[in-house]
N, C-alpha and C positions, 0 to 999 in steps of 0.2 A: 571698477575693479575691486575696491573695498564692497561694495554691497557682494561681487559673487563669492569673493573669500568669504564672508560672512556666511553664504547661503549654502554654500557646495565646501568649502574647506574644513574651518576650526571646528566648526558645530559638530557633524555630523563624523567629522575623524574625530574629535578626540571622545568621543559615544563609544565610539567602534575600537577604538586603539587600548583604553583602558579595560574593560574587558575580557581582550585577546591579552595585555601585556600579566591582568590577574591569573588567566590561565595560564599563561606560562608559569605564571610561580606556583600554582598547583602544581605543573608538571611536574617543573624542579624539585619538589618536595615528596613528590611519588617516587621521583626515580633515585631522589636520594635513601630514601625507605628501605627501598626495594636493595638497594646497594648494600645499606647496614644491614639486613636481611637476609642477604646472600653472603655478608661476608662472616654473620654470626653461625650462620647453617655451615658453613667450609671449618668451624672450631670441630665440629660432631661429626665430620663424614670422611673418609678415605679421600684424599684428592688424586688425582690422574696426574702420574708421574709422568714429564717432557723429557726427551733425549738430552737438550741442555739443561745443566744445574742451572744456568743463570736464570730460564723461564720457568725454575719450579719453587722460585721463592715464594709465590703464591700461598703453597702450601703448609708456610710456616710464619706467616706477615704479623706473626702476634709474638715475635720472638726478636730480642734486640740482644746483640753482641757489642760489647764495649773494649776498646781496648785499654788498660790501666796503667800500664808500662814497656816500654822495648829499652833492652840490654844488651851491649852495652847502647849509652847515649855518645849517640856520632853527632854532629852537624851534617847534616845533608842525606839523612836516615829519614824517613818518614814512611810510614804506613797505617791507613784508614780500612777502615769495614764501610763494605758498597752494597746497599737493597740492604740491611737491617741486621742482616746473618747469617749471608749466602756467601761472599766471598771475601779474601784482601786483596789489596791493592799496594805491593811495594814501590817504594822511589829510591833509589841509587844514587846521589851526589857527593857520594863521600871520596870518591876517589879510589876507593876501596873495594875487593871485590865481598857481596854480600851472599851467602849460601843460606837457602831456606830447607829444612831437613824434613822427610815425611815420617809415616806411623810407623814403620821401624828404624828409624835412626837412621836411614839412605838419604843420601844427597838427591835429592827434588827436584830443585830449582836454585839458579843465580844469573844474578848480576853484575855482571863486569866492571870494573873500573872505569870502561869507557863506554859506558852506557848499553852495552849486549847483554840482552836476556837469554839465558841459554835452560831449556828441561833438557831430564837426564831420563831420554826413553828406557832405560833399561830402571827406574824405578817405579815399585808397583805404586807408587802415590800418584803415577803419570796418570794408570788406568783405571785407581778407584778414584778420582776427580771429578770422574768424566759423567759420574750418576750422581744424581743429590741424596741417595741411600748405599749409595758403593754397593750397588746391586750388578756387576760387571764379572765376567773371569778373566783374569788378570793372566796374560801370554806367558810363554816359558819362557820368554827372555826376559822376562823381569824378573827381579831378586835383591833381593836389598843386598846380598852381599857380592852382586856383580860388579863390577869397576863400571864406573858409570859413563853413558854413552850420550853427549851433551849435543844439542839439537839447537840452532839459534832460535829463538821465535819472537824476538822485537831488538831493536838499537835505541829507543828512544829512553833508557836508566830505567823502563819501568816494568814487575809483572805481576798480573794481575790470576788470581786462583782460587778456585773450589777449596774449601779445605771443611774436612767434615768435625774436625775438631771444637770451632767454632759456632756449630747448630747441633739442634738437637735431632738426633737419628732416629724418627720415628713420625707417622703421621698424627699417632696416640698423642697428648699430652703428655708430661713427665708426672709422675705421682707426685710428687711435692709440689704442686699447681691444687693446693684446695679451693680455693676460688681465684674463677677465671676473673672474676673485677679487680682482683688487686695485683698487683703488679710484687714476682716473686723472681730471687735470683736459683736459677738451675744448677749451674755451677760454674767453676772457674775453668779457664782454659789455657793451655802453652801453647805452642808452636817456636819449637827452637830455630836458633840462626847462629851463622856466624857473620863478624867482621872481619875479614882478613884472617887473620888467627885467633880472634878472640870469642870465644864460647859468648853466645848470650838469650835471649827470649824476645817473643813476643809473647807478652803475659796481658789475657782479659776472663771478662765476664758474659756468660749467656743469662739474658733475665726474660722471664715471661710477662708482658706489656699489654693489656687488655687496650684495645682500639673504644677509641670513645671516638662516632660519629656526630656529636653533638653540637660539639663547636664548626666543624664546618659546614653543615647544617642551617644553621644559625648564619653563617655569613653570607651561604646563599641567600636566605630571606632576606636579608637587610638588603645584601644589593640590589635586587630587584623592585625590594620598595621603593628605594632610593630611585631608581631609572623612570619610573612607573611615576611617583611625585614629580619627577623633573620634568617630566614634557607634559604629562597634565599643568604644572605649570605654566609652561614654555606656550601650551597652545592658549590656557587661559589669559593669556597677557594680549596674546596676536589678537583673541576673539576681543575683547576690550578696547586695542586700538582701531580694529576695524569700526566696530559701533561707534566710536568717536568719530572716525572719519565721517560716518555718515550723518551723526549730529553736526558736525560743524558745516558739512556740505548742504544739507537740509535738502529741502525740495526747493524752494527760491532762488536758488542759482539760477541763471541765465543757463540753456540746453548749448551744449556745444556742438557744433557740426559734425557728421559722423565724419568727416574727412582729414578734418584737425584734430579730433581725440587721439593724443598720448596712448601708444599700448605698453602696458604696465606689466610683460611680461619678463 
């Protein structure tokens, strides 16, 4: 059994194996290219605008939104920016009810005290949301100065929203981007709220973030080298022990019956 690993196994796989495992990291390294590539040519070209905001973050993956403060500070208040600077994400534990305001001062959205998300269909922040350029016509029954008409749409304290305040409105670059290699702030952004009665903000920043594909890149390489050493190893060890076996078995061995040979599968 050692002599046909030797003959038919480690030799001849690990010829064929290393090879195939180098071209795969060719590939990897084409198709990572080809990726920065595409994603540099998407800086200079109109992107193709989707029905949801959420899958048109695409067309802005070079723009990062920070948040730097929310006012007042509650315990059980929390709100993140989700995909880089397409949407937020509020949480409700305060106990309290939380009202989020849109681009004319109408009541938008809240959160109930006991974890009810409620929009307010009669606000036109319902219907510019809905596009990642608020390229929509906005119904007659919305108006910021309609009493507002509250819609449940989750229980779980949390809601999640488009908000254009937060990206920047256009597929253009902003002029103050003179170079795209450095990383430049666009400008600051609010988004008012209240707690209960109490007035306050979500106060951040939009910055322009150039993508470096270089480091991840690079860790593809590595691991593939890493995989690629390791079982060239793994086979160079087995081919080693096999040729031992057959040194120490030699030819001088007494033949064994083919009836009594051990099968060594």
């Amino acid at each position: 059994m050692s002599g046909q690993c030797l003959r038919y196994g480690s030799g001849p796989m690990l010829r064929r194996l290393v090879p195939a495992l180098l071209s795969a990291t060719c590939l990897v390294m084409a198709a990572s290219a080809g990726t920065a590539g595409a994603a540099s040519a998407a800086t200079s070209t109109t992107p193709t605008e989707a029905a949801n905001p959420i899958n048109d973050q695409g067309s802005s993956y070079q723009y990062r939104s920070n948040i730097t403060a929310i006012t007042p500070s509650v315990p059980g208040l929390s709100i993140e920016v989700l995909e880089f600077a397409d949407r937020l994400l509020l949480r409700n534990h305060t106990g309290k009810t939380v009202t989020i305001y849109g681009y004319e001062g109408e009541p938008y959205a809240r959160v109930l005290a006991n974890g009810t998300a409620e929009q307010n269909v009669r606000a036109p922040a319902t219907y510019l949301n809905r596009n990642f350029y608020a390229d929509v016509v906005v119904p007659p029954i919305a108006s910021s100065s309609a009493p507002p008409k509250w819609e449940v749409v989750d229980r779980t304290g949390e809601f999640e929203w488009h908000d254009h305040r937060i990206h920047w409105m256009s597929p253009v670059p902003p002029a103050r981007v003179k170079n795209k290699s450095e990383r430049t702030l666009i400008f600051n952004w609010q988004v008012p709220i209240t707690v209960a009665s109490t007035k306050g903000a979500i106060d951040g920043q939009l910055f322009w973030t150039p993508e470096s594909s270089k480091a991840p890149l690079a860790v593809i390489i590595v691991g593939v080298v890493i995989v690629v050493a390791g079982l060239a190893f793994v086979l160079f060890v087995r081919r080693r022990r096999a040729r031992g076996a057959l040194a120490v078995g030699g030819a001088g061995d007494a033949p064994v019956p083919r009836g009594s040979r051990e099968e060594a599968w």
